[in-house]
C-alpha positions as CSV (number, residue, x, y, z in Angstrom):
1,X,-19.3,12.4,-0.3
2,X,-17.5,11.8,-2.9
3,X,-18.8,9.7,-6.3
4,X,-18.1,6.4,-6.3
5,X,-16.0,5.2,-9.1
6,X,-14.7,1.7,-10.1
7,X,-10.9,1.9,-9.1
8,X,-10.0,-1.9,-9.1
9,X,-10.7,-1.6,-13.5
10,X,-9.3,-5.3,-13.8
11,X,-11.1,-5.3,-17.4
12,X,-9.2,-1.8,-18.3
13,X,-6.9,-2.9,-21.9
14,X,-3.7,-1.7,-19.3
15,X,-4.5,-4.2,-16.3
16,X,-5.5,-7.0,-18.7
17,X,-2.1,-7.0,-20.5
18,X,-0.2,-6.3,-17.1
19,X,-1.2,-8.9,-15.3
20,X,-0.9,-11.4,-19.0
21,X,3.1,-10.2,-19.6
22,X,3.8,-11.0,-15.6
23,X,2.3,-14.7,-15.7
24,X,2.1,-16.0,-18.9
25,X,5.2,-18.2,-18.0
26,X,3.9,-19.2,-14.6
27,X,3.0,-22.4,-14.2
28,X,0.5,-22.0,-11.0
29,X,-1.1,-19.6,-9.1
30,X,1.0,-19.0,-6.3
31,X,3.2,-18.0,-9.0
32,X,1.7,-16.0,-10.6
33,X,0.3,-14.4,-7.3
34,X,4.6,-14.2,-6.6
35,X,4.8,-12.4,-10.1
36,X,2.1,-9.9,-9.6
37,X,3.5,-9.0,-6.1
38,X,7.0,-8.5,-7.1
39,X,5.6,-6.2,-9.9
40,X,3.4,-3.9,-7.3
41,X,6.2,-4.1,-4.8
42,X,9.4,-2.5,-6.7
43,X,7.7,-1.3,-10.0
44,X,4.9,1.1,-8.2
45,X,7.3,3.0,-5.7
46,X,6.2,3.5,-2.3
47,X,4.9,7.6,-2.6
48,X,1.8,9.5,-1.7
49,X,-0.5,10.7,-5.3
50,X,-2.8,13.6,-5.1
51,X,-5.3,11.4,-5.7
52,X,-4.9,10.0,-2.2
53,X,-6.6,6.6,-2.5
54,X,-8.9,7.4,-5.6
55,X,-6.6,6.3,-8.5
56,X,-7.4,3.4,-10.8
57,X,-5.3,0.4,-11.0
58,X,-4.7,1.3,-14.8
59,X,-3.8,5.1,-13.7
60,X,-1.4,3.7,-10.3
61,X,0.1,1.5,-13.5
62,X,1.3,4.5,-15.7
63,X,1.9,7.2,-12.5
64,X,4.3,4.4,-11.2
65,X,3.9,5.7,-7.4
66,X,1.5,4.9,-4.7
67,X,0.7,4.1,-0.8
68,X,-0.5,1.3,0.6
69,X,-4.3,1.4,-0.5
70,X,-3.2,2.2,-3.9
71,X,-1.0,-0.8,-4.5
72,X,-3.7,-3.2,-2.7
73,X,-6.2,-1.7,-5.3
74,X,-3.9,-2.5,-8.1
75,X,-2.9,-6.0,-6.8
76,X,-6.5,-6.7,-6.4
77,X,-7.3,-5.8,-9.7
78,X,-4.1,-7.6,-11.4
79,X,-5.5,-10.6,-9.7
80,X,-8.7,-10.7,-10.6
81,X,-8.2,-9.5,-14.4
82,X,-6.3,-13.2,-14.5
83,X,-9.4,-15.1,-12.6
84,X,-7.3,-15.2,-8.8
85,X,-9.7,-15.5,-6.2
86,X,-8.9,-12.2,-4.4
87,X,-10.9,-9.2,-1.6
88,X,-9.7,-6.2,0.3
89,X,-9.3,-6.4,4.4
90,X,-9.9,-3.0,5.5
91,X,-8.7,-1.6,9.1
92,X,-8.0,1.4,10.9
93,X,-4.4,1.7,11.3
94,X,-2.7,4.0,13.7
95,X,-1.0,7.1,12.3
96,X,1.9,6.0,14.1
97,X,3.0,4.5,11.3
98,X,3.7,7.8,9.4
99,X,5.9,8.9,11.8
100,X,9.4,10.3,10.5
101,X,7.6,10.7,6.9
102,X,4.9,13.4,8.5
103,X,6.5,15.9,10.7
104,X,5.2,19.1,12.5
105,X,1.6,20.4,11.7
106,X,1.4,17.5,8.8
107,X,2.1,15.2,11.2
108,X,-1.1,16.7,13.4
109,X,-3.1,17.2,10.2
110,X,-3.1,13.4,9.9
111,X,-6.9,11.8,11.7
112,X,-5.5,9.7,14.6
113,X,-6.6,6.5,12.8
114,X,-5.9,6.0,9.2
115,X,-7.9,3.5,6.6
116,X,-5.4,1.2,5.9
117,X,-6.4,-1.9,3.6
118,X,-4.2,-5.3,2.3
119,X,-4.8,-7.7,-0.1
120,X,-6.6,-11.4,0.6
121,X,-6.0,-14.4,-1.8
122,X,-7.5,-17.2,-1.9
123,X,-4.9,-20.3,-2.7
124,X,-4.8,-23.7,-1.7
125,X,-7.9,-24.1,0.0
126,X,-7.5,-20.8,1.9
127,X,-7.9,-17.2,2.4
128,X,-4.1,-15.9,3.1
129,X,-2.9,-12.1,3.9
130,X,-0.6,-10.2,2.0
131,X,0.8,-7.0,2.8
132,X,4.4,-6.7,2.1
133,X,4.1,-5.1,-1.6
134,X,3.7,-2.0,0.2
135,X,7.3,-0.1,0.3
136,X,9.4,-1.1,-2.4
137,X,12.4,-2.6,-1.4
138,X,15.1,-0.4,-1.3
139,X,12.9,1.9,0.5
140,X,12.1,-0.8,3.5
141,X,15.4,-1.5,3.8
142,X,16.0,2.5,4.3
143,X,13.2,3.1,6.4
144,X,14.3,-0.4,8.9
145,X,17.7,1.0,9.1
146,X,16.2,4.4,10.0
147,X,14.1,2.8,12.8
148,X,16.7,1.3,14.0
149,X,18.9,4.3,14.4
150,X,16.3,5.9,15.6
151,X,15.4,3.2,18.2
152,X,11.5,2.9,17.2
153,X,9.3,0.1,16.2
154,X,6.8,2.0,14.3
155,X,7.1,4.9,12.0
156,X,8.4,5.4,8.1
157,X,5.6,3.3,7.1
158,X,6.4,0.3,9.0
159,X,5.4,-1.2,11.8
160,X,7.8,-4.1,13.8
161,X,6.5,-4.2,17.5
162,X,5.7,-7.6,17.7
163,X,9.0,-8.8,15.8
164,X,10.4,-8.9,13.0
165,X,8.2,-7.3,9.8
166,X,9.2,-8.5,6.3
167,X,8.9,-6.8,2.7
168,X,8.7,-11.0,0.9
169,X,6.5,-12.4,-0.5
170,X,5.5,-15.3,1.8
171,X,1.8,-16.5,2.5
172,X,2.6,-19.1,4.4
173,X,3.8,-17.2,7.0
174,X,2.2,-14.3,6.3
175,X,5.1,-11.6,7.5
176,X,4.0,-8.1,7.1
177,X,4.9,-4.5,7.1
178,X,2.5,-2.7,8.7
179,X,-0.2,-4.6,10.1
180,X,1.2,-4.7,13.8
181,X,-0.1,-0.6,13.4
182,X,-3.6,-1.9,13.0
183,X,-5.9,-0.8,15.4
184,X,-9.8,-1.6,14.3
185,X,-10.7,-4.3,12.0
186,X,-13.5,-3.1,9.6
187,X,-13.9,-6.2,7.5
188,X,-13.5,-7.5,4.0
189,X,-14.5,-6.1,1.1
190,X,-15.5,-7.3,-2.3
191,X,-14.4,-4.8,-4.2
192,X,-12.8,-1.7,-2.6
193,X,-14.4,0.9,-4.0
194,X,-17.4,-0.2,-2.2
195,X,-15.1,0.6,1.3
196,X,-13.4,3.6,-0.2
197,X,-16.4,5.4,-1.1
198,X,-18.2,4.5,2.2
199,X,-18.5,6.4,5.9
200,X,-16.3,3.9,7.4
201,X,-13.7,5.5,5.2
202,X,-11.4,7.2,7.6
203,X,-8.9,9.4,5.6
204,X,-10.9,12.4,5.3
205,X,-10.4,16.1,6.3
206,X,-12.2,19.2,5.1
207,X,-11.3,20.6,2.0
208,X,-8.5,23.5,3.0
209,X,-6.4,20.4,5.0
210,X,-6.8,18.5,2.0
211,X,-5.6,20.9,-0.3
212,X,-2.5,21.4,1.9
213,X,-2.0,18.0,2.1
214,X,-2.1,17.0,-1.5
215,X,0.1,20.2,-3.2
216,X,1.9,21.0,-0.3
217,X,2.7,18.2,2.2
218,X,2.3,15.5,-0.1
219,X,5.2,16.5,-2.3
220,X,7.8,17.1,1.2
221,X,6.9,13.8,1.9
222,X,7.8,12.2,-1.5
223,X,11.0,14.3,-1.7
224,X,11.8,12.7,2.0
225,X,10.8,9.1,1.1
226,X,13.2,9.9,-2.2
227,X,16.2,11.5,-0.4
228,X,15.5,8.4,2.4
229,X,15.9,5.4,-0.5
230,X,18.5,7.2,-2.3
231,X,20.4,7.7,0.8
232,X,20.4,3.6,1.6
233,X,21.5,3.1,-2.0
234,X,24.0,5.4,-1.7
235,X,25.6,3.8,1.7
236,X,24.7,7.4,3.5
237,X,22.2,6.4,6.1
């Protein structure tokens, strides 16, 4: 087990000033909830971090690169460094969803379910779901276009099987990218460390598959995810 430490650092000097340059001009909170996502979204680019999910917010800030747990973390944190009412929902998420990005014995290396979390704010008198900051934009639009060609619903880190997914920012409909993957509601959280560091965590493996994964699969994977956006900029896929 590993220590726990506190990766949603909202106080951190870094997160502080974040989350003050992206809303100091915003006149409410959906706003400034619009401003923080759109920062998390296309600033941190969708990639996998040898940390796996135990980076900061202040260190997922500088890196400029993280998965879907890491940018809930710093979203979470952005949020509540500027007094938003904000949790974590945490789920078990099929690995499905990786499909196309792992491949071959990585692709097997993966647990069947995967600890997935998103990102709860409370506005307007209620608790709404947000989980579109997830892939940067031009790589959703890559990664649709390749399930499309490739006549799946679920894979590249989305997940469309019940319609349409959505990388925007709307909580009032509450589109998403990859919740129609979810499998197992495990609750929400607090803080996430308090999930992260806890047995319902699901993304573990012993230590040799985790070394593989982080210095050898992770960076195939990145390279694939880069090639994948570049390619849809480029007019190639």
């Amino acid at each position: 087990m590993k220590t726990q430490m506190n990766l949603a650092d909202y106080n951190h000097p870094l997160v502080k000033e974040t989350a003050y340059n992206l809303t100091k001009g915003a006149k409410t909170d959906r706003q400034k909830i619009e401003n923080l996502f759109y920062y998390v979204r296309d600033e941190i680019k969708f990639g996998f971090v040898t940390e796996v999910d135990y980076m900061s917010a202040s260190d997922i800030i500088n890196k400029k690169l993280g998965a879907c747990n890491n940018k809930g973390v710093l979203l979470f944190a952005l949020c509540k460094s500027i007094d938003i009412p904000v949790r974590m929902h945490f789920s078990l998420i099929n690995k499905e969803i990786q499909r196309g990005l792992f491949k071959g014995i990585a692709y097997k290396l993966l647990p069947s379910k995967l600890s997935h979390g998103w990102v709860e704010v409370f506005i307007e008198d209620k608790w709404r779901n947000i989980d579109s900051y997830i892939n940067d934009e031009t790589y959703y639009q890559a990664a649709r276009k390749e399930l499309k060609n490739r006549n799946w619903d679920t894979g590249f880190s989305v997940a469309c099987s019940s319609g349409e997914s959505s990388s925007a920012f709307d909580i009032d409909e509450e589109k998403f990218v990859q919740m129609d993957a979810v499998a197992e509601d495990q609750g929400v959280w607090n803080d996430p460390s308090d999930y992260l560091f806890s047995e319902l965590y699901h993304n573990k493996v012993n230590f040799v598959k985790e070394l593989i994964i982080k210095y050898i699969i992770f960076p195939k994977i990145n390279k694939r995810v880069s090639d994948l956006r570049n390619s849809y900029m480029n007019g190639l896929c």
